[in-house]
N, C-alpha and C positions, 0 to 999 in steps of 0.2 A: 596404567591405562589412562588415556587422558580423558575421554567421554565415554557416557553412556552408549551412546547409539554408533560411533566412531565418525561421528561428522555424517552420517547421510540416516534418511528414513525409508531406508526399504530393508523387511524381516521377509526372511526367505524367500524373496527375490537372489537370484543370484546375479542381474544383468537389469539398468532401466536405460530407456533412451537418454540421447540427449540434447541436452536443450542451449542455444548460444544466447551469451549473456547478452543484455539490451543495452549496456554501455560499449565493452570494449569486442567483444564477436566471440570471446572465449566456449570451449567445448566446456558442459557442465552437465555433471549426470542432474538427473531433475529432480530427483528428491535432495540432494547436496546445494541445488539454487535455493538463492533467498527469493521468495517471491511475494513482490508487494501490487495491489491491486490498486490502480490511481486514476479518479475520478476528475478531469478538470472542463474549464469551459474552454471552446475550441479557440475562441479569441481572447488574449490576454487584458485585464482589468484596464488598462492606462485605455483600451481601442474601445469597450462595452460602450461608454456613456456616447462617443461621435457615432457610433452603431445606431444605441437609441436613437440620438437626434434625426438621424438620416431614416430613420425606420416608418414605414406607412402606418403600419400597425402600431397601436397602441400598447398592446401586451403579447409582443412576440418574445418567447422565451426562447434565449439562446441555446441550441443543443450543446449537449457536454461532450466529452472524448475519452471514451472506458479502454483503458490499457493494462492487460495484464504485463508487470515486468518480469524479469527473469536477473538473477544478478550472479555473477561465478563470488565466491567469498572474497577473494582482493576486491572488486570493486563493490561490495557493502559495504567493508569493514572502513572503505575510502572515502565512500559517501555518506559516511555514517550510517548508514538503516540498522545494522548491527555496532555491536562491541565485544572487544575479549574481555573477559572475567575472572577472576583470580579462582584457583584449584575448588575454595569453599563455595564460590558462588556458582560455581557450574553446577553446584550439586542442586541448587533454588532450579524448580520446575516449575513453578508457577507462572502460569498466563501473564506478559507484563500488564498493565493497566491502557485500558483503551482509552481513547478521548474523541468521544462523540458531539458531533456539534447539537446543542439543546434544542430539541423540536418547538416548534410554535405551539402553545395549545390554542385551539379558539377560549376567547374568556368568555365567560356566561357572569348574567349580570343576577347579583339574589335583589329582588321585590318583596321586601319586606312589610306586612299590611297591618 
């Protein structure tokens, strides 16, 4: 057997919709898509700064563009978001490691007397 779960995440379901991948239009049952949640700003970084310039507002905040993807396994494996893994490493369940962008904290200043 070559996975645990045999490539999808549905237990005793016997049937899930399905969902078309966001690259190529492929049929993908939805527990078997890769699915990555991607958060950008609606205008690309090179356009932000002649925005500013042109802008009334001083601190108008650009809205973002929240898009859930959907991907069938060729085009993960093609865009990289995934990878295959040798027989030992399928067996590793562990969460990979997240990379979170570091929050601001406000700094507080110590008054030493």
């Amino acid at each position: 057997k070559k996975r645990r779960n045999n490539g999808k995440n549905r237990k005793g379901r016997g049937h899930v919709n399905p969902v078309r991948c966001s690259n190529c239009g492929r049929c993908c049952p939805k527990d078997k898509a890769v699915k990555r949640f991607v958060v950008r700003n609606i205008v690309e970084q090179a356009a932000v700064r002649d925005l500013a310039d042109a802008c009334v507002y001083e601190t108008y905040v650009l809205p973002k563009l929240y898009l859930k993807m959907h991907y069938c396994i060729s085009c993960a494996i093609h865009s990289k978001q995934v990878r295959n893994r040798s027989h030992e490493g399928r067996r590793d369940r562990t969460p990979p490691v997240r990379h979170r962008r570091p929050v601001n904290k406000p700094k507080t200043e110590n008054k030493s007397a």
